[in-house]
C-alpha positions in Angstrom: 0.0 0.0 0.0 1.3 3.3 -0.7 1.8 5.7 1.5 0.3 9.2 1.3 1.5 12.0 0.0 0.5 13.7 3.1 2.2 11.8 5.4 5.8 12.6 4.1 7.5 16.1 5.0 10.3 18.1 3.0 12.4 20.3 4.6 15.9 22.1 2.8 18.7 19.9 3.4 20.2 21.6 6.7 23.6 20.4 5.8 24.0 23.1 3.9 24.9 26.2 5.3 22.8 28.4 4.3 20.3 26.8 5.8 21.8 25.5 9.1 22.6 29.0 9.7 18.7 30.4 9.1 17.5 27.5 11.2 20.0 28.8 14.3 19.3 32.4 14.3 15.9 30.9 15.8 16.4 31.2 19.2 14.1 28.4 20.3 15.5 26.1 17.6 19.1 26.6 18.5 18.5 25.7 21.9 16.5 22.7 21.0 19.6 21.9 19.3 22.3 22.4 21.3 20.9 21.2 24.8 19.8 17.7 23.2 23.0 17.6 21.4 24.8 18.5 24.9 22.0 16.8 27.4 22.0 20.2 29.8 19.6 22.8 30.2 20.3 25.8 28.3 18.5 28.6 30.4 19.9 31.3 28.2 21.6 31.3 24.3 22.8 34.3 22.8 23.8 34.1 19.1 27.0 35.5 17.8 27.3 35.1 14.3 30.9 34.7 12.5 30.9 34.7 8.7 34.0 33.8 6.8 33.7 34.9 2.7 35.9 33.2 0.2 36.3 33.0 -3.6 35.5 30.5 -5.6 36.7 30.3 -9.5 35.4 28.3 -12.1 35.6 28.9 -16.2 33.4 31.0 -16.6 33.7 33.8 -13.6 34.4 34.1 -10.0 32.2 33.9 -7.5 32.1 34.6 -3.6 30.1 32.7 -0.7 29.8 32.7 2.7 30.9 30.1 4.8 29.7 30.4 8.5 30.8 29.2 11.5 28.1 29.6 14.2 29.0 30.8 17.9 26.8 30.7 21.3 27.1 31.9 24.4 25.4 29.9 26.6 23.9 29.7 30.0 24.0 26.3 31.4 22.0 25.1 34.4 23.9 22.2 36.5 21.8 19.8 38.7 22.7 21.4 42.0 21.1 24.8 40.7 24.3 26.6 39.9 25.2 28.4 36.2 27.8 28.6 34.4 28.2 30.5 30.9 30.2 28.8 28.3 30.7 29.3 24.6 29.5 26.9 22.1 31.2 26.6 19.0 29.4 24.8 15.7 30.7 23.7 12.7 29.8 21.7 9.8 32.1 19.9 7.4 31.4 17.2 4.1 35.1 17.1 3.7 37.6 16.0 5.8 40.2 19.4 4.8 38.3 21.2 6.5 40.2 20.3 9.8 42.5 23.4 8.9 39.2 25.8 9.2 38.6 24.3 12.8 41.9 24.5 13.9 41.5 28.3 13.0 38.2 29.1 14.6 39.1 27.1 18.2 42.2 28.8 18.4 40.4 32.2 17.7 38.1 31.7 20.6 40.3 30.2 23.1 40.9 34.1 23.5 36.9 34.9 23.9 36.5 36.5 27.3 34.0 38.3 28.9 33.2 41.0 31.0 32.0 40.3 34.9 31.4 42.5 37.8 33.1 41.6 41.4 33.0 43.0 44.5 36.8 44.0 46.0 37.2 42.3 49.1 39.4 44.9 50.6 37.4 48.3 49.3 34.1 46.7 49.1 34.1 48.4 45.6 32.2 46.7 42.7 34.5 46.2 39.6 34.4 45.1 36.1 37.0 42.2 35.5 37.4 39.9 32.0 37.2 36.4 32.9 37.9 33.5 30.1 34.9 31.8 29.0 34.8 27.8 28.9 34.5 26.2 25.0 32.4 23.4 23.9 33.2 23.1 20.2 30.4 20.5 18.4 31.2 19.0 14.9 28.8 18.5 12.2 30.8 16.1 10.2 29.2 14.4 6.6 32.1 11.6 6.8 33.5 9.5 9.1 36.9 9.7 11.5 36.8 6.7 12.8 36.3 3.3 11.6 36.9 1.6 14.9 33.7 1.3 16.6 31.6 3.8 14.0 29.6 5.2 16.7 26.8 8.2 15.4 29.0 10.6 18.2 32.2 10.7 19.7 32.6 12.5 22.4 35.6 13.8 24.5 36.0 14.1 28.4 38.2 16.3 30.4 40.2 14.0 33.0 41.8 15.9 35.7 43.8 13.5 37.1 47.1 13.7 39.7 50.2 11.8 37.9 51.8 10.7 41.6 48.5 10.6 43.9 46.3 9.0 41.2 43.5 11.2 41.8 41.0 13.1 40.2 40.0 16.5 41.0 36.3 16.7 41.3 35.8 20.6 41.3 36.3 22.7 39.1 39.7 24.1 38.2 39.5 28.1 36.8 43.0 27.4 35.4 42.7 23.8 33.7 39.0 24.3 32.6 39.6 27.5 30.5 42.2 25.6 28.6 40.7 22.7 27.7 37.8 21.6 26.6 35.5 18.7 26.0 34.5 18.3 22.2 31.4 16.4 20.4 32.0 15.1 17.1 29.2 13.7 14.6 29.9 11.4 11.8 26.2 11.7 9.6 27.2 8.7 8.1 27.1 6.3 10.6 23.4 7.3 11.3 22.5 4.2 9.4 25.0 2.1 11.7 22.6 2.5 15.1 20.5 0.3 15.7 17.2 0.7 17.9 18.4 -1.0 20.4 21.3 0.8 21.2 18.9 4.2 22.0 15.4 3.2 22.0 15.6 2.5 26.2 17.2 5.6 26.9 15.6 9.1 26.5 18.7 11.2 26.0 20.1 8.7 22.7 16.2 8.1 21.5 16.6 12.2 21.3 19.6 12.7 20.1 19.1 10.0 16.9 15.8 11.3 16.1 17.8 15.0 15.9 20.4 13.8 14.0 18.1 12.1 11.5 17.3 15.7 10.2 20.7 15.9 8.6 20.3 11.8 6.6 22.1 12.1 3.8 20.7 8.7 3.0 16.9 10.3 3.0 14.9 10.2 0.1 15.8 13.2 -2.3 13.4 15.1 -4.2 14.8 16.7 -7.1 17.7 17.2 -5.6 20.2 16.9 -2.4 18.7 20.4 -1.9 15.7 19.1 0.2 15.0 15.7 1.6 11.8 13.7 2.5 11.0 12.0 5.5 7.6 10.2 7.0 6.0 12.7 9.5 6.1 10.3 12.2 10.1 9.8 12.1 10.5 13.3 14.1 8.7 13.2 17.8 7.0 16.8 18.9 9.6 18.5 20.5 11.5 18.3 17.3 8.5 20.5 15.8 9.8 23.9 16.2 12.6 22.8 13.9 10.9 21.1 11.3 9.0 24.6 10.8 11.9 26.9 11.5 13.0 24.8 8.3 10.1 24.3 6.2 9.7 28.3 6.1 13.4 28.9 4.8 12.6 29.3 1.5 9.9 31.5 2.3 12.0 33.8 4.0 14.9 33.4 1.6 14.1 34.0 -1.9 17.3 33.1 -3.4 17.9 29.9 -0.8 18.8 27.9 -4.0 21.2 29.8 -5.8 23.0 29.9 -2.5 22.9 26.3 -2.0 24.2 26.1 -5.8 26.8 28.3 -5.0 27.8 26.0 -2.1 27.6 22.8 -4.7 30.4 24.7 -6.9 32.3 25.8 -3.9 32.9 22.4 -2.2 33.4 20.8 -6.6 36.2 23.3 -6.4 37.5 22.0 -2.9 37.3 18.3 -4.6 39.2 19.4 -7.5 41.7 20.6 -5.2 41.9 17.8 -2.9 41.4 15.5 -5.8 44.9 17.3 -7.5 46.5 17.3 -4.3 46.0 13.4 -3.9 47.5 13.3 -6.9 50.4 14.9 -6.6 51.1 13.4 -3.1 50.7 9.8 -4.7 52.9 10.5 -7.3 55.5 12.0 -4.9 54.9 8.8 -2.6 55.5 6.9 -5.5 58.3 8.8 -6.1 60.2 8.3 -2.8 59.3 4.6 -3.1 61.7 4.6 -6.1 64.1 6.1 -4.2 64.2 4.3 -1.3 64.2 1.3 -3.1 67.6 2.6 -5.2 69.3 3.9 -2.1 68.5 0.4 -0.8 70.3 -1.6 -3.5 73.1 0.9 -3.3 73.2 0.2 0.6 73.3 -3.7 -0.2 75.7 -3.3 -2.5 78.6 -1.3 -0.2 77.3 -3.8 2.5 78.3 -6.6 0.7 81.7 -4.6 -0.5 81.9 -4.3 3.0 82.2 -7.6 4.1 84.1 -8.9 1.4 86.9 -6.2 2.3 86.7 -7.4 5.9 86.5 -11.1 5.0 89.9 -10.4 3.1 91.2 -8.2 6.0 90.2 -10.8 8.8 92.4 -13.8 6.4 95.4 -11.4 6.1 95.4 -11.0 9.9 95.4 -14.7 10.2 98.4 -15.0 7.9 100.7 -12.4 10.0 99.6 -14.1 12.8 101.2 -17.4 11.4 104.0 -15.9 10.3 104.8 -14.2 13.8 104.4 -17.4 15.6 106.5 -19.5 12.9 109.4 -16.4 13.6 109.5 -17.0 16.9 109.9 -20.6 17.0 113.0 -20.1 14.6 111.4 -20.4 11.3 113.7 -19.2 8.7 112.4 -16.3 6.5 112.7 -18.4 3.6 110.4 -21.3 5.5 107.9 -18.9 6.4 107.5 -17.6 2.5 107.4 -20.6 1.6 104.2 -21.8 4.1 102.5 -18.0 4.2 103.1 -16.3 1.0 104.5 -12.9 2.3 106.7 -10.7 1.2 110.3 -10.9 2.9 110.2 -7.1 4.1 106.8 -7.7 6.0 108.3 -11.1 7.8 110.7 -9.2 8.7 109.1 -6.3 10.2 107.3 -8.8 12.3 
């Protein structure tokens, strides 16, 4: 039986950045987002948007695009009642280059900092102080880096531990906690990997796979990898808000597909240039193969050249060694000649 057209939904494929970016200027939907992604309680986001342009070039002009990297300042609300602000970091990647852009954009808000008020202790005075701000960097990865247990997240704790005690500290450390961070990495591809059993008993993974499941790249396409269809009933309610924060997109952005075609070209051009650099590097591997394989032949050659000079040198020894011994008995030099072969000058320099 087939199902009804009414029961399926399409939304613009969030993967791209123009629209991952439009869905996360909604407040609501960003901390929808983030807190199930992170399993806290966001009391307060604040949106700090960071876009990076680049050129692309292809035959017939050059184009620019805008490649964003979305930042968050969040409140988070622990269990024992206490906040603490941090900043969330999120960014997407379908190619695994991109590591170069991350590297830039942690290392550019490791020096984030914001302004608090304190009280002197001494004067009583209040005063405006910077204080660092912790970082929770989350990527959105369309490929895998891993292939050792292909889980849909990996995530990385902080371990404070003593190296002689053997203990872990338990608070928190203002100096160790501002430089360093834990990290959440999602591989899209191994959506297909989970299986229900692994998250359908616990409310936090049921959550987080049904989230993910808005970024398939596996889902059925419509007329393109612009949009992507799914059965209503694959997304629970609270995951409502961002089906229609998405389903409005093109509404609200009239030219939402020529800047997803300009993204298509951008990341052709990055393959093209990734492609060439494979290349290049397999050629130079190559390359060195052939070399190391000649400077190995060349190596086994003297090595052998090597030991036949000291096989020679190690019989010659043997020889004055004879001839020393036959001297001293009272071998004549003639006698000794005669048995070793030497020279007379040598037997008698003995």
């Amino acid at each position: 039986m087939e199902t009804p057209e009414n029961e399926y939904i399409v939304i613009p494929n969030p993967l791209y950045d123009v629209v991952f970016k439009y869905l996360m200027e909604d407040n609501e939907s960003a901390k929808i987002l983030i807190s199930t992604l992170i399993n806290e309680k966001i009391t307060k986001l604040v949106f700090e948007p960071i876009s990076h342009a680049e050129k692309i070039k292809n035959t017939e002009n050059e184009q620019e695009i805008k490649l964003f990297h979305l930042d968050f300042t969040a409140t988070i609300e622990k269990p024992d009642g206490s906040e603490e602000i941090v900043m969330i970091e999120i960014q997407k990647a379908s190619l695994g280059s991109d590591i170069f852009r991350f590297k830039r954009y942690i290392s550019a808000n490791f020096q984030r900092k914001r302004e608090i008020e304190i009280i002197n202790p001494e004067t009583q005075v209040v005063e405006k102080i910077h204080s660092p701000i912790r970082l929770l960097p989350i990527f959105i990865l369309n490929f895998r880096i891993e292939n050792e247990i292909n889980d849909l997240i990996i995530k990385t704790n902080r371990t404070k531990m003593g190296v002689f005690r053997e203990k872990a500290l338990q608070k928190n450390n203002e100096f160790i906690d501002h430089l360093s961070f834990d990290m959440w990495v999602v591989q899209l591809p191994n959506l297909s990997k989970i299986s229900l059993s692994e998250y359908a008993q616990d409310e936090y993974k049921s959550k987080l796979y049904t989230l993910l499941k808005l970024f398939d790249q596996t889902a059925k396409k419509t007329d393109s990898s612009h949009r992507l269809l799914f059965l209503r009933h694959t997304f629970p309610a609270f995951l409502q808000r961002l089906i229609n924060r998405l389903k409005s997109a093109e509404a609200e952005n009239p030219d939402l597909e020529e800047q997803m075609h300009a993204e298509d070209e951008y990341l052709a051009e990055l393959v093209k240039r990734d492609n060439l650099i494979n290349f290049y590097k397999e050629k130079w591997q190559k390359g060195q193969v052939l070399i190391e394989e000649k400077e190995q032949a060349i190596l086994e050659k003297e090595q052998a050249i090597l030991e036949k000079e000291q096989a020679i040198l190690e019989k010659d020894r043997l020889i004055l060694d004879l001839a020393k011994s036959l001297k001293e008995v009272g071998f004549s030099i003639e006698q000794i000649q005669e048995k070793t072969g030497l020279a007379r000058y040598i037997i008698e320099n003995l």
